[in-house]
C-alpha positions as CSV (number, residue, x, y, z in Angstrom):
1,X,34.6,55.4,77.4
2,X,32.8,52.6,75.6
3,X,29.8,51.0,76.9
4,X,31.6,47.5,78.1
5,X,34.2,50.0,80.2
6,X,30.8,51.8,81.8
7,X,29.6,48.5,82.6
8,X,32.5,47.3,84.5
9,X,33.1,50.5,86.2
10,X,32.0,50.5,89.6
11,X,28.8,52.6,90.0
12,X,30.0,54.9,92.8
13,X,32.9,55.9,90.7
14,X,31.2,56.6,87.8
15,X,28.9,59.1,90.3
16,X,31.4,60.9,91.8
17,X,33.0,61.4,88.0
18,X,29.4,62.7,86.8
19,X,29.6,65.1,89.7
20,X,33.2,66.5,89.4
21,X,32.2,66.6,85.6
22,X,29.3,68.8,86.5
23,X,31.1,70.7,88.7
24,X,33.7,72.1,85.7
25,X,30.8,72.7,83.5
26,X,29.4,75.2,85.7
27,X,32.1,76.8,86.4
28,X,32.9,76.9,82.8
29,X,29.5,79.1,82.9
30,X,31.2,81.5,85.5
31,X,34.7,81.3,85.1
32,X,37.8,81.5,82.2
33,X,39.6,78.1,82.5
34,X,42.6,79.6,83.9
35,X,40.8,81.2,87.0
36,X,39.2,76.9,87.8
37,X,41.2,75.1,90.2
38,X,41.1,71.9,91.5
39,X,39.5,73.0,94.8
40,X,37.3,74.9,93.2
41,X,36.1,72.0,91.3
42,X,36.4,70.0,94.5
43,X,34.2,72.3,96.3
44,X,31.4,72.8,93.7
45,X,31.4,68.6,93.8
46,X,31.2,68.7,97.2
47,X,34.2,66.0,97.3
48,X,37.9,66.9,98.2
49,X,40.7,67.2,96.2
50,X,42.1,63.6,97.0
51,X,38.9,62.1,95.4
52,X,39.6,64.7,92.6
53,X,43.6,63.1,92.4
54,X,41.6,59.2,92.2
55,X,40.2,60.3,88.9
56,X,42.7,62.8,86.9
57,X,45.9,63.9,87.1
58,X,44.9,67.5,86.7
59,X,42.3,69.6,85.2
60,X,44.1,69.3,81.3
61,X,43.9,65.7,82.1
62,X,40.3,65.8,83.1
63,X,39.5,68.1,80.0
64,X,41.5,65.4,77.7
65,X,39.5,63.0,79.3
66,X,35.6,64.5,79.0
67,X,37.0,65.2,75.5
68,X,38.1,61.6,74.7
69,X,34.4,60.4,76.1
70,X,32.8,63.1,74.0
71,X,34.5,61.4,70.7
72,X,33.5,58.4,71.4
73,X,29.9,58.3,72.6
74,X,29.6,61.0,68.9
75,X,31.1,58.7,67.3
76,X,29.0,55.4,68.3
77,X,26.0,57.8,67.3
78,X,27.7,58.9,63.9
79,X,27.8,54.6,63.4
80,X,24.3,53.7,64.5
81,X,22.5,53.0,61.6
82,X,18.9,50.8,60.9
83,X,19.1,48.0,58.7
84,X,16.1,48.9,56.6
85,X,17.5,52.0,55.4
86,X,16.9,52.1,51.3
87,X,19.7,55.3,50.4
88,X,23.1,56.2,51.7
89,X,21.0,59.9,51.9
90,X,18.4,57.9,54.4
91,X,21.4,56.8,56.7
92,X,23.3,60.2,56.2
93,X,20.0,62.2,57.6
94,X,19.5,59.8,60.2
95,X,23.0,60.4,61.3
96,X,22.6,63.8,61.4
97,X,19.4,63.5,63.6
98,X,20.5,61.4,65.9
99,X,23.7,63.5,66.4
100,X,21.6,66.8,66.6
101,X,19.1,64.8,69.4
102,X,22.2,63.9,71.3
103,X,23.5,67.2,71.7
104,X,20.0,68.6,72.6
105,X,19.9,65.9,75.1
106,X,23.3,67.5,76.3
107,X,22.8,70.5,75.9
108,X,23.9,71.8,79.0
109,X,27.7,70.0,78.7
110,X,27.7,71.2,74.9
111,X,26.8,74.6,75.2
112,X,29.6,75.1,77.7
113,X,32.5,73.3,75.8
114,X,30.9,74.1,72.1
115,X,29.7,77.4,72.8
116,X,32.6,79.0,74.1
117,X,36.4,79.6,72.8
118,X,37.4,78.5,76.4
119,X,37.8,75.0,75.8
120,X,38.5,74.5,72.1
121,X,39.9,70.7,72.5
122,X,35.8,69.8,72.5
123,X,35.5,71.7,69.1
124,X,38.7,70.5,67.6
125,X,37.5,66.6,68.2
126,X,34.1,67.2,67.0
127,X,35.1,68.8,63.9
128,X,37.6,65.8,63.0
129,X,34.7,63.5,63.6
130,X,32.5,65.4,61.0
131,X,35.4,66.2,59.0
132,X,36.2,62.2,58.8
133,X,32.3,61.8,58.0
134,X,31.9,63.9,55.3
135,X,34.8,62.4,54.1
136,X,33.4,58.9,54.0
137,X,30.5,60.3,52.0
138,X,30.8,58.8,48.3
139,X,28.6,61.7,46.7
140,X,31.3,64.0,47.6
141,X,33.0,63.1,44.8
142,X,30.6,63.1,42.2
143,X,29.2,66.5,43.1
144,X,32.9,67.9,42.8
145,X,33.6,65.8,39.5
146,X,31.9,68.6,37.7
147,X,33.4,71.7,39.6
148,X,37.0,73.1,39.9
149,X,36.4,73.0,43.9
150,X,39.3,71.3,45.7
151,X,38.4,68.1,47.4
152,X,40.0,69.0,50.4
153,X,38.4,72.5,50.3
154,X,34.9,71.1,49.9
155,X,35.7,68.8,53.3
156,X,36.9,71.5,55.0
157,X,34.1,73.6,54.2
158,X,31.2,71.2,54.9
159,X,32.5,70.3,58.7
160,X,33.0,73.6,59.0
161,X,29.4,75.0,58.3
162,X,28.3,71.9,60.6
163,X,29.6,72.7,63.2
164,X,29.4,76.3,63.0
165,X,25.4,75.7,62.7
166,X,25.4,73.4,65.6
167,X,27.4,76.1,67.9
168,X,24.8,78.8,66.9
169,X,21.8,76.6,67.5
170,X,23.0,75.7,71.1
171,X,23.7,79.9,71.7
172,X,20.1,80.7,70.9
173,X,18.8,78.1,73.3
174,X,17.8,75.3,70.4
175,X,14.7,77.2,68.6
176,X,14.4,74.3,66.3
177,X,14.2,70.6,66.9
178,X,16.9,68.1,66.6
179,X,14.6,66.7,63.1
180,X,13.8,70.4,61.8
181,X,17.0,71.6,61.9
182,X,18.6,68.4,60.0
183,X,16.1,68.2,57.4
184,X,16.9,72.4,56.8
185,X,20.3,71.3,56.4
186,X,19.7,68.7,53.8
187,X,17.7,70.8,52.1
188,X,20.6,73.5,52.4
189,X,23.0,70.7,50.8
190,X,20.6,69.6,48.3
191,X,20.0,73.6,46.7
192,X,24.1,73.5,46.8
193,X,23.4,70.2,45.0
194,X,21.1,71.5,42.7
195,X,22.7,75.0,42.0
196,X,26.0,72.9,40.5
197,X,24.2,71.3,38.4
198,X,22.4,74.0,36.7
199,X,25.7,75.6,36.1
């Protein structure tokens, strides 16, 4: 939901969303997805499953939905950026950290719905987001210009390992800070860097 939509939302509704939203997360802690229900959910938000109805069709729905919000807030993260930026590697880190100090800041909603296998539609959207950004990244293609490494392959690869790290951060309870762990993972990149070009 983007932030003009928030705005315009009335503030009760957006409460009782926040509460049912709550609500599936922890039972996402107890529970397989198949065992929730509606009135569980109902219950747990101590609303009833009319209010629930108001909101989303069903519990896909909601899950599409939470999903959908996910993308986007990651996304207006992924395209905040500071004018006085000197490198595309300055902007790229700071992307990074403010996407690693979002999810730390959530880290409750994304250790359920990353953490897990129960609700992959959370890890499918947030690996197409950093799939899409590594993508956009014009030293992609001069680090593979010297390899035989498949664009494509290289893509997939990258997201992958991002994502992967950010899943095993959350499961042992964040050791590192949002800034530590994306300055390990540029220096991660830059020995990759490096190593190709010693070869």
């Amino acid at each position: 939901m983007k932030d003009n939509e928030k705005k315009r939302v009335d503030p009760r509704v957006l409460r009782t969303r926040q509460l049912i939203k709550d609500a599936l997360i922890d039972l996402l802690q107890e529970l397989e997805l198949n065992k929730i229900t509606v009135n569980r959910i109902a219950e747990r938000a101590t609303i009833n499953r009319v209010t629930f109805y108001l909101h989303y069709h069903d519990i896909q729905d909601m899950l599409e939905k939470m999903a959908q919000e996910m993308a986007e807030d990651i996304e207006c993260i992924m395209m905040r950026t500071t004018t006085n930026m000197n490198s595309t590697e300055e902007i790229d880190s700071l992307k990074l950290i403010n996407l690693l100090e979002h999810i730390a800041e959530n880290a409750k909603f994304y250790k359920v719905v990353l953490g897990s296998t129960r609700t992959p539609i959370f890890t499918e959207r947030l690996l197409k987001i950093l799939t899409k950004s590594i993508t956009e990244r014009t030293e992609i293609d001069s680090l593979l210009a010297t390899t035989d490494i498949q664009r494509d392959i290289a893509i997939w690869h990258g997201s992958s390992a991002l994502i992967g790290t950010i899943v095993a951060w959350l499961r042992k309870d964040m050791p590192y800070t949002p800034q530590f762990l994306a300055k390990q993972l540029y220096m991660l990149f830059h020995l990759s860097k490096e190593n190709r070009k010693s070869t």
